[in-house]
C-alpha positions as CSV (number, residue, x, y, z in Angstrom):
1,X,14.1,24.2,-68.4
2,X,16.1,27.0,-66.6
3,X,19.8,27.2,-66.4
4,X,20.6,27.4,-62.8
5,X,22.6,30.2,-63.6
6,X,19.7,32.5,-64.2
7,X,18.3,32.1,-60.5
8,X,19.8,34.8,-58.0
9,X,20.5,33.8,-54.8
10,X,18.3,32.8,-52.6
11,X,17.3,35.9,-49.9
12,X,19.5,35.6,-47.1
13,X,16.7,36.4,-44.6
14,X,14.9,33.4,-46.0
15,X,18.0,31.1,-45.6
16,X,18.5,32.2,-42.1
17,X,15.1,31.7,-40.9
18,X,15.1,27.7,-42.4
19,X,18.7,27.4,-40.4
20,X,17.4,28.7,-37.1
21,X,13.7,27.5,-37.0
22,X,14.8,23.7,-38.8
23,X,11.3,24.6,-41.3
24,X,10.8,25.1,-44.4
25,X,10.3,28.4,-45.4
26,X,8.6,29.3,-49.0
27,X,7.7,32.5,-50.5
28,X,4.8,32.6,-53.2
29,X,4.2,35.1,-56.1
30,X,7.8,36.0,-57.3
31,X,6.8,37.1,-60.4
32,X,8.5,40.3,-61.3
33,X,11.0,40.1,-58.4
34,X,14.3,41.1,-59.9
35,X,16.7,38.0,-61.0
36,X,13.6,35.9,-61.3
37,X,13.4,33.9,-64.4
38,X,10.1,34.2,-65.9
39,X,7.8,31.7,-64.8
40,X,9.1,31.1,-61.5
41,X,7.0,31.7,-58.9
42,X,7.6,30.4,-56.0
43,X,10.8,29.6,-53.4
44,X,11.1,27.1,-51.3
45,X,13.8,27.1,-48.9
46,X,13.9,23.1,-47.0
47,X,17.0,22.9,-44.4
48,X,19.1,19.4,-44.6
49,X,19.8,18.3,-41.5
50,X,22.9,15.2,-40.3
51,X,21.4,12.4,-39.3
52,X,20.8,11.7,-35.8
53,X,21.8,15.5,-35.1
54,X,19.8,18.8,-34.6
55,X,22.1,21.2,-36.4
56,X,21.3,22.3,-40.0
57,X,24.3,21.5,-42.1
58,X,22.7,23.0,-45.5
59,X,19.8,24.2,-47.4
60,X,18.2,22.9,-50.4
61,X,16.5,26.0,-52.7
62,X,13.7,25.0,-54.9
63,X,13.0,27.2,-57.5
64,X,9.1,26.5,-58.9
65,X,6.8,27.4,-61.2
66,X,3.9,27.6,-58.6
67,X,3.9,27.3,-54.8
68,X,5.3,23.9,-54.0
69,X,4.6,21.8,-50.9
70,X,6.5,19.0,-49.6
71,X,3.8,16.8,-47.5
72,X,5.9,13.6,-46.4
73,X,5.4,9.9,-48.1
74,X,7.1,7.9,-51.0
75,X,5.1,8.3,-53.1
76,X,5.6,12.8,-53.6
77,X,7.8,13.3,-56.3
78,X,9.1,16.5,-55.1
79,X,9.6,14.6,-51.4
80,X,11.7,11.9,-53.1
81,X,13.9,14.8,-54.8
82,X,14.5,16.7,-51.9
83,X,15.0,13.7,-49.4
84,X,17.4,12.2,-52.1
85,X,19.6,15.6,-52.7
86,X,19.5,16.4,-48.5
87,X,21.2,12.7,-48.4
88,X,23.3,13.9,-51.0
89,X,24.4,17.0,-49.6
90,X,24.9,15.6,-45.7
91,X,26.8,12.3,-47.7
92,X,29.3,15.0,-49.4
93,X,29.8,16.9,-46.0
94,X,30.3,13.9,-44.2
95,X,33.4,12.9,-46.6
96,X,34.9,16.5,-46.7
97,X,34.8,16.4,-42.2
98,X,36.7,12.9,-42.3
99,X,39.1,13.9,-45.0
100,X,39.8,17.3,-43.4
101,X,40.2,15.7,-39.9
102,X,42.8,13.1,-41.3
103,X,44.9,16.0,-42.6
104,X,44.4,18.3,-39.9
105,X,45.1,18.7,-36.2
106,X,42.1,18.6,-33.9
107,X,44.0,21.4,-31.1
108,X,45.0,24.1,-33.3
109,X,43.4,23.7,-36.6
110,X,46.8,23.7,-38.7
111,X,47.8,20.2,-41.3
112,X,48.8,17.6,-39.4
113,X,52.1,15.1,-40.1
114,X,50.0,13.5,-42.7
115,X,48.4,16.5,-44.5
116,X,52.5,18.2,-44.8
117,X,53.8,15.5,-45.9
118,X,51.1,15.2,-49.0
119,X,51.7,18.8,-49.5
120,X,55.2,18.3,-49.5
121,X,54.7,14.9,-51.9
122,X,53.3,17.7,-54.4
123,X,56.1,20.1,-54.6
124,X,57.0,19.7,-58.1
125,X,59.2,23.0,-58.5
126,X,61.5,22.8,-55.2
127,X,60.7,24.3,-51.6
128,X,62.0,25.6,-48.5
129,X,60.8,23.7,-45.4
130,X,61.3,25.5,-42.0
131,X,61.1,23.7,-39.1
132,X,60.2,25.0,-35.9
133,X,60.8,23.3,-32.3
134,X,59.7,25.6,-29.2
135,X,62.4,25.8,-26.6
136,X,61.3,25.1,-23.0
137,X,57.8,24.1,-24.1
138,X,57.5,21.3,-21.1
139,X,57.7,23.7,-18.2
140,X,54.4,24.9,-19.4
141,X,52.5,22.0,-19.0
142,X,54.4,21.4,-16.0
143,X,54.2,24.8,-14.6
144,X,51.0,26.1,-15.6
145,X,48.4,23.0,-17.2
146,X,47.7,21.2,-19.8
147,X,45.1,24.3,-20.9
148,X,48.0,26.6,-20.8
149,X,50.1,24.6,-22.9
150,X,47.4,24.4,-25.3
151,X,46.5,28.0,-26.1
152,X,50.7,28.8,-26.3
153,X,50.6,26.4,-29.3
154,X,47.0,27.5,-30.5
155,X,48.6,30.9,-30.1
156,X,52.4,30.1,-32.4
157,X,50.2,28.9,-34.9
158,X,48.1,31.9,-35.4
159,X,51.3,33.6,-35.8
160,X,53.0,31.6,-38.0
161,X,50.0,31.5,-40.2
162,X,49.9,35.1,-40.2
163,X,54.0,35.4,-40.9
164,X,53.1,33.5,-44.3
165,X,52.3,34.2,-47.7
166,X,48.4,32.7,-49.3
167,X,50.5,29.7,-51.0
168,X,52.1,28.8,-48.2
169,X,51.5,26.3,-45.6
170,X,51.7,25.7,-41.6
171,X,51.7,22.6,-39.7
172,X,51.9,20.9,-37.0
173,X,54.2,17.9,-36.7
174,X,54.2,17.1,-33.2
175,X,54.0,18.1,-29.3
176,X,55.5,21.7,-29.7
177,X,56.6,21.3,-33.4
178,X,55.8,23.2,-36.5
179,X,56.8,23.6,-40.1
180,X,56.3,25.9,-43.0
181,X,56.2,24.6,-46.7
182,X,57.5,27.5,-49.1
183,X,56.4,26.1,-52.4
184,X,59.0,27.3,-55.0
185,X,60.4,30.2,-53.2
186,X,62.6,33.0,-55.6
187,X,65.1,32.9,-53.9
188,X,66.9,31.6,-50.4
189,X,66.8,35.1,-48.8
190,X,63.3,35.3,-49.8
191,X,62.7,31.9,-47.5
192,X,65.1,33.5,-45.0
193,X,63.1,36.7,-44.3
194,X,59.4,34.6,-44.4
């Protein structure tokens, strides 16, 4: 009957408390509590954990009109809800980690081949693309590890990323190779300077 708009935000204290203790937490009697929609008095905060794993991934916040417990069994309407929309929630998350780990690369965080090139696919208005090849990369590795070599190109990504503008983008290709998409740049010097 309430327009989710109306409800404030959850208190963080509340929300932290569900994440680190994996319980429910609920507070009773919110009437007159500032942001409250009248007739709302109780808050139930449940956390949603991933299948098979410990870690909380979200939190469901249940806003009632009196104190609302959540005993276990089919046949609880409000268990039903809540086990539905957790499955929900850990469904949608599960989609957004696979599609953000086929576009991205696992070391350093940047797009991947695949995730440039469908930025690049987009460019509608013209772009610059700067490629970027590190000279002497191998002695590295060969010098100094395989951890070494990793936190050099953890390390040129940071930077690059921080040498660009917000609507730019920052991959990487291959072994010790980056590129920069400059969506519709003003001009060639402006491209030139990034």
């Amino acid at each position: 009957a309430h327009d989710p708009e109306s409800f404030p935000p959850a208190p963080p204290d509340l929300v932290r408390r569900a994440r680190r203790l994996g319980e429910a937490q609920q507070m009773d009697e919110l009437a007159g509590v500032p942001g409250v929609p009248e007739g709302i008095r109780a808050l139930r905060v449940v956390p949603v954990k991933a299948p098979g794993r410990p870690d909380v991934v979200a939190c469901l916040v249940i806003w009632a009109p009196m104190p609302v417990g959540i005993e276990a069994g089919p046949q609880r309407p409000v268990h039903q809800a809540v086990r539905l929309a957790s499955l929900a929630v850990v469904n949608h998350l599960s989609k957004v980690a696979l599609q953000w780990e086929a576009s991205h690369d696992a070391l350093t965080g940047l797009k991947n081949r695949a995730g440039f090139e469908n930025d690049l696919a987009r460019q509608q208005d013209g772009c610059a693309l700067l490629y970027i090849d590190l000279d002497d990369f191998k002695p590295v590795n060969d010098e100094h590890g395989h951890h070494a070599g990793d936190a050099v190109l953890v390390t040129v990504g940071r930077r690059l990323e921080a040498a660009i503008r917000g609507q730019d983008s920052v991959a990487r290709i291959g072994g010790d190779e980056f590129a920069v998409l400059i969506p519709a740049p003003a001009s060639i010097d402006l491209a030139t300077d990034i």
